[in-house]
Every structure is written in structure tokens, then in C-alpha cells.
Backbone as JSON Lines, residues from 0, in Angstrom:
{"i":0,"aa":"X","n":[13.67,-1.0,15.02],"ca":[13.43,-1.52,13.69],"c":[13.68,-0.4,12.68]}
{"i":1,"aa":"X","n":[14.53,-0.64,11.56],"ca":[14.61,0.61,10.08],"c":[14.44,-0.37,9.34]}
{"i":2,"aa":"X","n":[13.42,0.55,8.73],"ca":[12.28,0.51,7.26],"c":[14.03,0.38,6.84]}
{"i":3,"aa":"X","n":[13.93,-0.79,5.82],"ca":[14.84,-0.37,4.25],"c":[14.42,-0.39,3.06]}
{"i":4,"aa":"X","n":[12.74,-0.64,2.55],"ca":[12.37,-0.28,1.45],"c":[10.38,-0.91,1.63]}
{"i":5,"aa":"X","n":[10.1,-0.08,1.07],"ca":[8.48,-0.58,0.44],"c":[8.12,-0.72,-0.84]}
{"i":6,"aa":"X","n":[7.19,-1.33,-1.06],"ca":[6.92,-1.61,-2.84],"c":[5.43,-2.1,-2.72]}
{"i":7,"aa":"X","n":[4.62,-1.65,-3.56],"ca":[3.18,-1.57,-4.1],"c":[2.73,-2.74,-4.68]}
{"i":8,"aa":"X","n":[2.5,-4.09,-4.87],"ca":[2.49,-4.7,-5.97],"c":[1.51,-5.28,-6.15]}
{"i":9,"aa":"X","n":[0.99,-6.37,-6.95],"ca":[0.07,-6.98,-7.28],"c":[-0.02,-7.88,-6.38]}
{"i":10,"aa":"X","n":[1.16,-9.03,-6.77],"ca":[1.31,-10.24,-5.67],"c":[2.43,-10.02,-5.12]}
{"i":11,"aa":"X","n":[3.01,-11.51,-4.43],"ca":[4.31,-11.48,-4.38],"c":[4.22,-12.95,-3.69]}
{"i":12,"aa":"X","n":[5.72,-13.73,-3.86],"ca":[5.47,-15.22,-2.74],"c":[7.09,-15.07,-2.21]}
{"i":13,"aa":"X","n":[6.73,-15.93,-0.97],"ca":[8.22,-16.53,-0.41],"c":[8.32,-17.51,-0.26]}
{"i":14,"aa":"X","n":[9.45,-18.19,-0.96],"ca":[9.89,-19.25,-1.06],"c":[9.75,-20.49,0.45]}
{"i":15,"aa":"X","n":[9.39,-21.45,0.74],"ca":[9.32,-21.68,2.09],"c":[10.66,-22.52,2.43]}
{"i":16,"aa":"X","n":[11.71,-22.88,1.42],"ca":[12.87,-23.18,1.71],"c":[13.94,-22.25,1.58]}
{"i":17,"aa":"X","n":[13.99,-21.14,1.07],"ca":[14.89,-20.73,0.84],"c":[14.77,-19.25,1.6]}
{"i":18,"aa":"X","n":[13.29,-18.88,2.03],"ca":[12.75,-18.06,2.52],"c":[12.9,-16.5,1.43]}
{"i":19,"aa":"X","n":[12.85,-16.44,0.11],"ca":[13.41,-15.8,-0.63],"c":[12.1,-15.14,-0.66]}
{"i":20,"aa":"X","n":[12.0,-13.55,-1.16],"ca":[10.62,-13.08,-1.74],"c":[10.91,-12.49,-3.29]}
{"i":21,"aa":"X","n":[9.69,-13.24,-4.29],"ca":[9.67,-13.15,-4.94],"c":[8.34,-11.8,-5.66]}
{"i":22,"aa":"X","n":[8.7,-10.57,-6.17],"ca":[7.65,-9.42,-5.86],"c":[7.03,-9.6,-7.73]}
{"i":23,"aa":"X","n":[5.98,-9.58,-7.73],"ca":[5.23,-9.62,-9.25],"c":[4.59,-8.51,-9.81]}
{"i":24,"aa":"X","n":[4.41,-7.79,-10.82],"ca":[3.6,-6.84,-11.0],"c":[3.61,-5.26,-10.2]}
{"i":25,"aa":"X","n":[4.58,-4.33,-9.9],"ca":[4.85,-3.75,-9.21],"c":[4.06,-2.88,-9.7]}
{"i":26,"aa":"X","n":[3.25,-2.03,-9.09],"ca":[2.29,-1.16,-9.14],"c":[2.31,0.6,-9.18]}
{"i":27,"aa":"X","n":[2.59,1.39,-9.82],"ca":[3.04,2.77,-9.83],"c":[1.92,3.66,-10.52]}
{"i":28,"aa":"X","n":[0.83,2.78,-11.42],"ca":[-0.38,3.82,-12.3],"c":[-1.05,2.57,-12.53]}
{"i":29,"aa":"X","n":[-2.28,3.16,-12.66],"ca":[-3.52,2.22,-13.56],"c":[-4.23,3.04,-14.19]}
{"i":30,"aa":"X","n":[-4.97,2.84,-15.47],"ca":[-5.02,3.31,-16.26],"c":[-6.8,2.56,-16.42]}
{"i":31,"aa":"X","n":[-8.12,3.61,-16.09],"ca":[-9.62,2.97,-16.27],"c":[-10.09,3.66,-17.21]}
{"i":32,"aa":"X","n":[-11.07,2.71,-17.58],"ca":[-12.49,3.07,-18.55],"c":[-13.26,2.65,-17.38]}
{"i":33,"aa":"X","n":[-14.33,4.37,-17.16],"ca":[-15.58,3.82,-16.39],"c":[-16.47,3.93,-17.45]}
{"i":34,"aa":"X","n":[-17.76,3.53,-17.51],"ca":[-18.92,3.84,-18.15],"c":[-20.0,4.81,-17.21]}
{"i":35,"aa":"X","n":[-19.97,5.93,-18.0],"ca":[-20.64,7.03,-16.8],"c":[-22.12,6.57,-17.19]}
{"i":36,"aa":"X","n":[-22.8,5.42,-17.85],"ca":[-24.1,5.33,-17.69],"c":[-24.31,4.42,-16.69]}
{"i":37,"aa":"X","n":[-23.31,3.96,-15.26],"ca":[-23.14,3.39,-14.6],"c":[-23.18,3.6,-13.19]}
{"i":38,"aa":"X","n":[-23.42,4.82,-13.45],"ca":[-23.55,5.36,-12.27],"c":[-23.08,6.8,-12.18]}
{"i":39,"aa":"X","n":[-23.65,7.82,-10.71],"ca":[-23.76,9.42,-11.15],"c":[-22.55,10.07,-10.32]}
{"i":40,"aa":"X","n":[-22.37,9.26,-8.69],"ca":[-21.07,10.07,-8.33],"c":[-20.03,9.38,-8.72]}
{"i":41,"aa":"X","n":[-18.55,10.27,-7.88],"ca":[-17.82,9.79,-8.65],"c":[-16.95,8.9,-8.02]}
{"i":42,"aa":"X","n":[-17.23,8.45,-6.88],"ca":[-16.52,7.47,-6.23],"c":[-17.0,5.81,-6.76]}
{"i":43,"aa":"X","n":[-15.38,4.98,-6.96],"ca":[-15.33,4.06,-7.22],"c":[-14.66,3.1,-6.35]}
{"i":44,"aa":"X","n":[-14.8,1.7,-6.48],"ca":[-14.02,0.72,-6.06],"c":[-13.6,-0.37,-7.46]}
{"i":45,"aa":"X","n":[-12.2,-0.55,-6.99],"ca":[-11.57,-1.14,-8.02],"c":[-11.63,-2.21,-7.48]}
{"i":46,"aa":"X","n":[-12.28,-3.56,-7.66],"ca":[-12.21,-5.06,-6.89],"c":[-10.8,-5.32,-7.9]}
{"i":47,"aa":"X","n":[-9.5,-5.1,-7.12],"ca":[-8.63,-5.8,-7.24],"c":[-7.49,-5.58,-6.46]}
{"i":48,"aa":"X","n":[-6.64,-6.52,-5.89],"ca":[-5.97,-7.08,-4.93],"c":[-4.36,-6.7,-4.79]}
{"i":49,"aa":"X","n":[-4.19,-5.66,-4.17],"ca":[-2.86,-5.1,-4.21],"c":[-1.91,-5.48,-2.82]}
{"i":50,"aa":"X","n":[-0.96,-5.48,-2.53],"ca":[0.03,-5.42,-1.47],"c":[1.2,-4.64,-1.3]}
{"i":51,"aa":"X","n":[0.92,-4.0,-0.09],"ca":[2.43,-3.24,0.44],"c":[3.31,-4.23,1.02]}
{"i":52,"aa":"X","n":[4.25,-4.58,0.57],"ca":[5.33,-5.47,0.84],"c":[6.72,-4.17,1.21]}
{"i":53,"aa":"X","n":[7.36,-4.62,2.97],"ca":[7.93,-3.5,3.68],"c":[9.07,-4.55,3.86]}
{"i":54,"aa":"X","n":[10.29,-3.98,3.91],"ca":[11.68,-5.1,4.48],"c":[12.04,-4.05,5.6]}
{"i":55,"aa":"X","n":[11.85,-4.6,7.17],"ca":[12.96,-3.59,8.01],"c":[14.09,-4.71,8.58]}
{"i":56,"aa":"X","n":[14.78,-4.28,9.03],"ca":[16.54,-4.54,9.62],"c":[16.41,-3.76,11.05]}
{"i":57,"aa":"X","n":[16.52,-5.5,12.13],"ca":[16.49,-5.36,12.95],"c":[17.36,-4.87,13.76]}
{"i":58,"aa":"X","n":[17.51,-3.65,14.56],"ca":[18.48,-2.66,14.82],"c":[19.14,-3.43,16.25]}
{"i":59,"aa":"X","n":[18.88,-4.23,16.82],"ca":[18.71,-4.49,17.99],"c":[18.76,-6.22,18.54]}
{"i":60,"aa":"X","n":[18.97,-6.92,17.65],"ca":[18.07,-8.36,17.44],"c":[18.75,-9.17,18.89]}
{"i":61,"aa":"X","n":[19.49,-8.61,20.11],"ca":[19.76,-9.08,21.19],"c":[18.2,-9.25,22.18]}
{"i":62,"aa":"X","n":[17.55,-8.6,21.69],"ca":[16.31,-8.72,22.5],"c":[14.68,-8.72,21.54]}
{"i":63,"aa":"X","n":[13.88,-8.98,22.47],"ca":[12.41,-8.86,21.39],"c":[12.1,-7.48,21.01]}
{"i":64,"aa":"X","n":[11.73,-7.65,20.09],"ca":[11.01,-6.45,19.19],"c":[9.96,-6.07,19.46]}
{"i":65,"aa":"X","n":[9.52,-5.22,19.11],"ca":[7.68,-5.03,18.73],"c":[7.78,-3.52,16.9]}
{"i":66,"aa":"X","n":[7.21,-3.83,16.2],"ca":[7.05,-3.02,15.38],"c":[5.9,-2.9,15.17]}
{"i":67,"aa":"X","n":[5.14,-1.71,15.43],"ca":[3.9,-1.45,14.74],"c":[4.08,-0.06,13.9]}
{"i":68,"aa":"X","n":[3.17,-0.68,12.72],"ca":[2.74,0.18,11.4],"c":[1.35,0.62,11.28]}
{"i":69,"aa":"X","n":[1.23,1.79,10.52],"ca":[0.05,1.88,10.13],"c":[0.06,2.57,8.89]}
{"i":70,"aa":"X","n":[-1.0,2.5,8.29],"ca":[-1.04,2.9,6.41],"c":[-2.07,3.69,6.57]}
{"i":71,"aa":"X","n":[-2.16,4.4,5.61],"ca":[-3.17,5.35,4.72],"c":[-3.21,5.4,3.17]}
{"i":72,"aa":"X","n":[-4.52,5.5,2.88],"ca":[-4.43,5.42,1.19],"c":[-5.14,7.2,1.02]}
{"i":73,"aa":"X","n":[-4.58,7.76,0.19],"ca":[-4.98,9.11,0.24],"c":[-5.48,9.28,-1.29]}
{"i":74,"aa":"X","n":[-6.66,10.28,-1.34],"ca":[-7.21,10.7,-2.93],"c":[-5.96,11.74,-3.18]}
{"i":75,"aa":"X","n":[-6.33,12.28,-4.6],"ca":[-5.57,13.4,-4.79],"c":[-5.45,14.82,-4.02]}
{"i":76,"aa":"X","n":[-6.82,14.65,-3.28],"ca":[-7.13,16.4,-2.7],"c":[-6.79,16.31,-1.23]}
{"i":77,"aa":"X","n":[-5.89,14.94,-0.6],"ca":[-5.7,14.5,0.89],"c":[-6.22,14.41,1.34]}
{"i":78,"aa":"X","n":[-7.96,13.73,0.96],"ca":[-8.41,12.94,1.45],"c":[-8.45,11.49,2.59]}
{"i":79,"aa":"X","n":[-8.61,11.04,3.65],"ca":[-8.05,9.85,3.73],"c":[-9.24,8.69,3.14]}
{"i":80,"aa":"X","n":[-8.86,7.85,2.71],"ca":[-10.34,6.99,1.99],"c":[-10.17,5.53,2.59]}
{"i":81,"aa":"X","n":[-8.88,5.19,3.0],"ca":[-8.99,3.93,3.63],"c":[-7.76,3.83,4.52]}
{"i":82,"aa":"X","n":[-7.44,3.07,5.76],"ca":[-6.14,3.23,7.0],"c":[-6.48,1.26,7.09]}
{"i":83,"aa":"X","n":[-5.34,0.89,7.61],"ca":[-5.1,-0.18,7.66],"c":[-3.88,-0.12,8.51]}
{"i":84,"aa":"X","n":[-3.38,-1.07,9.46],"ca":[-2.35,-1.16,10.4],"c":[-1.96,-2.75,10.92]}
{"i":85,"aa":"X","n":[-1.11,-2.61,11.39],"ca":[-0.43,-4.02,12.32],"c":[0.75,-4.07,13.06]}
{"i":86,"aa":"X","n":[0.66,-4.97,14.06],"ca":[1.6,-4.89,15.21],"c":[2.3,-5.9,14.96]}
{"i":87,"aa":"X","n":[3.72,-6.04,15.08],"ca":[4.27,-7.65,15.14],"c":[5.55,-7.64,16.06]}
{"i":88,"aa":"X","n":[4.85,-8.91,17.08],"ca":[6.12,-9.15,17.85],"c":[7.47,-9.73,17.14]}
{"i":89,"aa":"X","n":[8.46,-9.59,17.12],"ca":[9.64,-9.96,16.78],"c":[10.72,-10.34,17.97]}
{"i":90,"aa":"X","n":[11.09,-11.7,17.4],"ca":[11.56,-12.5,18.86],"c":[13.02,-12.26,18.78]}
{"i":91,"aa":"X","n":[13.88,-12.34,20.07],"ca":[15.16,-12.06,19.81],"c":[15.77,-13.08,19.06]}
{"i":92,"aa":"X","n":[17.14,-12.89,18.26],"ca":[17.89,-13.42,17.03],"c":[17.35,-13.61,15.81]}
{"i":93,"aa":"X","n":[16.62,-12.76,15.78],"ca":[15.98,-12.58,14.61],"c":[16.72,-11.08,14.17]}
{"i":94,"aa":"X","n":[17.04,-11.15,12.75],"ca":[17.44,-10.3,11.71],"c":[17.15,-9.22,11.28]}
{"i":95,"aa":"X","n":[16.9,-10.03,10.46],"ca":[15.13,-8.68,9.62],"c":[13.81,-9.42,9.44]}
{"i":96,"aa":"X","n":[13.23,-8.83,8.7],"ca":[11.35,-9.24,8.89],"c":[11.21,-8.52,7.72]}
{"i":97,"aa":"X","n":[10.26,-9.05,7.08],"ca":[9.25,-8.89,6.14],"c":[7.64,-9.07,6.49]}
{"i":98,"aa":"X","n":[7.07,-7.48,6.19],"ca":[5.3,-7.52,6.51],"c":[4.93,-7.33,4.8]}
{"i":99,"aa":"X","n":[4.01,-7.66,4.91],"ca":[3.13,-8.01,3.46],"c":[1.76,-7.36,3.95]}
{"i":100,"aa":"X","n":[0.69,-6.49,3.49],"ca":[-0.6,-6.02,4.12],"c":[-1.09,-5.96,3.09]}
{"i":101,"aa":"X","n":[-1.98,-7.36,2.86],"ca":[-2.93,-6.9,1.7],"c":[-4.03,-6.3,1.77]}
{"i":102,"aa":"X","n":[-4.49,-5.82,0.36],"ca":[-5.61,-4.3,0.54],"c":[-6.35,-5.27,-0.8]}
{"i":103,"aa":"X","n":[-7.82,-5.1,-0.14],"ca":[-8.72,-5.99,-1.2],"c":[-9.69,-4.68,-1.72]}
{"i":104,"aa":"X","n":[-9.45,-4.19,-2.7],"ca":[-10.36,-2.65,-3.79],"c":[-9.45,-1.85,-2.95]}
{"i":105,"aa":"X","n":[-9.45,-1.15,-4.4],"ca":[-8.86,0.72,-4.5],"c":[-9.95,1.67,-4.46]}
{"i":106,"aa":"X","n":[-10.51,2.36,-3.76],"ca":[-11.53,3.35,-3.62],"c":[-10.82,4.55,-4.48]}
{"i":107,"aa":"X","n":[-11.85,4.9,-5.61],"ca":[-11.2,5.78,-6.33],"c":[-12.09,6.93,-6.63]}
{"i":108,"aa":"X","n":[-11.73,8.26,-6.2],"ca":[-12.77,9.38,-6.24],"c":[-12.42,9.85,-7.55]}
{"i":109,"aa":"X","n":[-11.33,10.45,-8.05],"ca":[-11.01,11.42,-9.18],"c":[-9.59,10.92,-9.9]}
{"i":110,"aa":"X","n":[-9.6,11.32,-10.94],"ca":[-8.24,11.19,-11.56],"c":[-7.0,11.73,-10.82]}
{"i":111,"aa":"X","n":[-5.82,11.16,-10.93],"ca":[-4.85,12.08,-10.17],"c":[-4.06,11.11,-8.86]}
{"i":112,"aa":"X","n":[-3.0,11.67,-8.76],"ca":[-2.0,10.72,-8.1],"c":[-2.64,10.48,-6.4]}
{"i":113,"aa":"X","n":[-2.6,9.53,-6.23],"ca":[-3.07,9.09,-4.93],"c":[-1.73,8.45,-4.01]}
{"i":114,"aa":"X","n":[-1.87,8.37,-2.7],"ca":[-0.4,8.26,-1.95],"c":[-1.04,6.91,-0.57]}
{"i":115,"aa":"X","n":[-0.1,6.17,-0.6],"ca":[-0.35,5.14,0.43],"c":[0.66,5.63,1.31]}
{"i":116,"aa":"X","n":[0.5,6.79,2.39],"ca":[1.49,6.82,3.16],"c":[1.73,5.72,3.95]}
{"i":117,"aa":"X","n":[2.72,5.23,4.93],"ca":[3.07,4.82,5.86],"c":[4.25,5.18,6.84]}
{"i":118,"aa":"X","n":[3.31,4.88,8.29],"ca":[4.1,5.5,9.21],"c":[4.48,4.21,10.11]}
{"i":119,"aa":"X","n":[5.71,4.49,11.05],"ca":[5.7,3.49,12.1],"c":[5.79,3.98,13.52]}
{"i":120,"aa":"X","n":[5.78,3.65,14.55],"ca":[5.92,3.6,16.08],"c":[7.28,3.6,16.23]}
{"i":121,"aa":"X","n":[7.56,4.74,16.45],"ca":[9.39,4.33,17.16],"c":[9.35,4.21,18.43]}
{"i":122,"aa":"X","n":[10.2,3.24,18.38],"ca":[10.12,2.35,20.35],"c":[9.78,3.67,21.5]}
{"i":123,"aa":"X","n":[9.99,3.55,21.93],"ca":[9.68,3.57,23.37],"c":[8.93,5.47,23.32]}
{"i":124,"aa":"X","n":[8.39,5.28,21.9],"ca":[7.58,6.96,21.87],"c":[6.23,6.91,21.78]}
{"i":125,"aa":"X","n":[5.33,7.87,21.37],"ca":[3.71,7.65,21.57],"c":[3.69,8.28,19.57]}
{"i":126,"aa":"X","n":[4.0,8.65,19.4],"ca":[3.95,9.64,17.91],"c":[4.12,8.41,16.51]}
{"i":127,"aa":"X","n":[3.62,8.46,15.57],"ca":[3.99,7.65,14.71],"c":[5.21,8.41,13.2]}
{"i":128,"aa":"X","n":[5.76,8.08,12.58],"ca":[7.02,9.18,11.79],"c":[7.11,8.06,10.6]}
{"i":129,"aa":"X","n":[6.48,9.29,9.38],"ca":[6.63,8.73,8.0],"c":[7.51,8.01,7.37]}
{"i":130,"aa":"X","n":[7.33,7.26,7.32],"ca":[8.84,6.17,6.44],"c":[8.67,6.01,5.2]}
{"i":131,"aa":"X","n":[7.57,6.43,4.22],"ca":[7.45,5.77,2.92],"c":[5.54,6.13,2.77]}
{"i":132,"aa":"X","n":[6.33,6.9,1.29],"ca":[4.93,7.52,0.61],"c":[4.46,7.18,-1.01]}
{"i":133,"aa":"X","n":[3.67,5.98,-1.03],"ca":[4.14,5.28,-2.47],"c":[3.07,5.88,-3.63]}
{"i":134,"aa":"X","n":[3.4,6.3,-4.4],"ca":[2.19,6.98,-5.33],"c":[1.36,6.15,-6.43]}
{"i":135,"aa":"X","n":[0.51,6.38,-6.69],"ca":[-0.25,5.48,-7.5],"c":[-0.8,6.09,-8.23]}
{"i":136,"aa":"X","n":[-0.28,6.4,-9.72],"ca":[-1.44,7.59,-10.59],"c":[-2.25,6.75,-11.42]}
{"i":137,"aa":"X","n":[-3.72,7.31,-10.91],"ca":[-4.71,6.97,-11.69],"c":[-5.48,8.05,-13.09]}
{"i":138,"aa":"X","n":[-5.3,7.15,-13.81],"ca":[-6.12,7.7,-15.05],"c":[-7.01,7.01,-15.46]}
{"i":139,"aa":"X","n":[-8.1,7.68,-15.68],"ca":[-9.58,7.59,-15.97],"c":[-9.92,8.42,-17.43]}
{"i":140,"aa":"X","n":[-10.72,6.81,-18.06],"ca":[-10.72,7.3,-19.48],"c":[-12.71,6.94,-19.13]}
{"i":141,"aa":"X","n":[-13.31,8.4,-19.43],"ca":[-14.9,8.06,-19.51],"c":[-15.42,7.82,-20.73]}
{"i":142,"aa":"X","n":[-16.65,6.99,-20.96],"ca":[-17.22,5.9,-21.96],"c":[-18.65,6.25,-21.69]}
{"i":143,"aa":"X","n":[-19.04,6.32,-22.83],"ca":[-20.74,6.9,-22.46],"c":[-21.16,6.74,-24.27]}
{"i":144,"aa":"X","n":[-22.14,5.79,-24.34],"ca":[-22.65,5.26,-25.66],"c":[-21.62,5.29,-26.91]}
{"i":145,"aa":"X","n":[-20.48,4.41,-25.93],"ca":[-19.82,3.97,-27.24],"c":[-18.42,4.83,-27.55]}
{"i":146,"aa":"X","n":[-18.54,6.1,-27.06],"ca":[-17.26,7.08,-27.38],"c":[-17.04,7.02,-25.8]}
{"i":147,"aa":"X","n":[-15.16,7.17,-26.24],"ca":[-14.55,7.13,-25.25],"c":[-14.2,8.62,-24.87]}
{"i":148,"aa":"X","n":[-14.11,9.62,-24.22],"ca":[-13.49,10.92,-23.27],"c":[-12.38,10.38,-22.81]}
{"i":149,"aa":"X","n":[-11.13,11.36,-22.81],"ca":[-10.01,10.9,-21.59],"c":[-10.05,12.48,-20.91]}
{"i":150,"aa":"X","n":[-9.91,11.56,-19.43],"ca":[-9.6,13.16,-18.72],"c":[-8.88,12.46,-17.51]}
């Protein structure tokens, strides 16, 4: 299986006749107001609903597949704060494939670019090998009786 692209996004749909994917809201920064009378450390969760949407091209499609992935969401200081993964059989005459992995909250420690690596399983090895490192810069604007801080 070769990765040919990843993308961050909000949503995304596929068509069920035409099998087309349609990607919405593509995701690269977000931009918060916390209220620091809200609480004292500094870890957050963002309740909102993102997806890594991956296209690979089946190298091989005379026989079955197997592709397994796995993700990481990293703070700025390489932290790991959340891992997520999946296996998918892929049957022979099949093409390419599309995985979609949705992630429900962004755990957010500090301002500063954060990285969803992802790695995959190359066949017949034990090691997993980076394919795609998507960045997400967060900025945090603090709010405390009314005046806003940016940092």
C-alpha cells in the first residue's frame, strides 16, 4: 500500500453513487479564547470533531491487502497526548482505499504548533515508517475579567 496524501479536516462525505469524497473545512490553525477564571492548569480539551482523511494506491491489487496505521497527536514540547490506530483488510481487485479516523476533542496543553504524526506497517516488516506529519497551530488568546491577553 503507498500513502498518496493526508488532510486534517473538519468533515468530509462520499458520495454513495459516485463514490466521490467530498473534504470540508480543512484544518491547519485554530485560534482560542480561554477564560483563565476557569480553571488553574493548563491543559485543555477542545469538544470538537476533526478527521484525518488518508488516500493510499494499491501497489499490488492481484492479491489481499492488509494496511495498518497508527496516529499520534503531539503538544509542542513532543509530548504524546493522544494515539489512535486501525487495521484494514483490503480484498483483491481493489484499487485504492480511503481511511477516514475520526478524533472527538483536541487536548490542548500550550500555545504552539502541534503535529498528528502518522505512521504505517510495511508488509511483511515488524517497524512502523512515517508517512505524514500534519501540523496544527494553536493560538490562545487569555480572558480574565473582561480584558483579553494574547500569547
Amino acid at each position: 500500500m503507498k500513502h498518496v496524501w493526508t488532510v486534517l479536516s473538519q468533515k468530509s462525505s462520499i458520495d454513495r453513487i459516485s463514490n466521490l469524497l467530498s473534504i470540508f473545512n480543512c484544518i491547519e490553525e485554530l485560534s482560542l479564547v480561554v477564560d483563565k477564571r476557569n480553571g488553574s492548569d493548563n491543559s485543555l480539551v477542545i469538544p470538537a470533531e476533526f478527521q484525518v482523511i488518508s488516500f493510499w494506491m494499491v501497489e499490488n491489487p492481484n492479491k489481499d491487502n492488509t494496511l495498518e496505521v497508527r496516529g499520534e497527536l503531539l503538544d509542542p514540547g513532543g509530548k504524546i497526548l493522544n494515539k489512535f490506530g486501525d487495521k484494514f483488510e483490503i480484498k483483491t481487485g481493489i484499487l485504492r482505499f480511503k481511511n477516514i479516523t475520526s478524533i472527538q476533542g483536541l487536548p490542548i496543553t500550550d500555545p504552539g504548533r502541534y503535529i498528528i504524526k502518522l505512521t504505517q506497517k510495511k508488509e511483511n516488516e515488524n517497524e512502523f515508517e512515517t508517512i505524514a506529519e500534519l501540523p496544527i497551530d494553536v493560538k490562545i488568546s487569555y480572558k480574565s475579567s473582561g480584558i483579553l491577553n494574547k500569547n
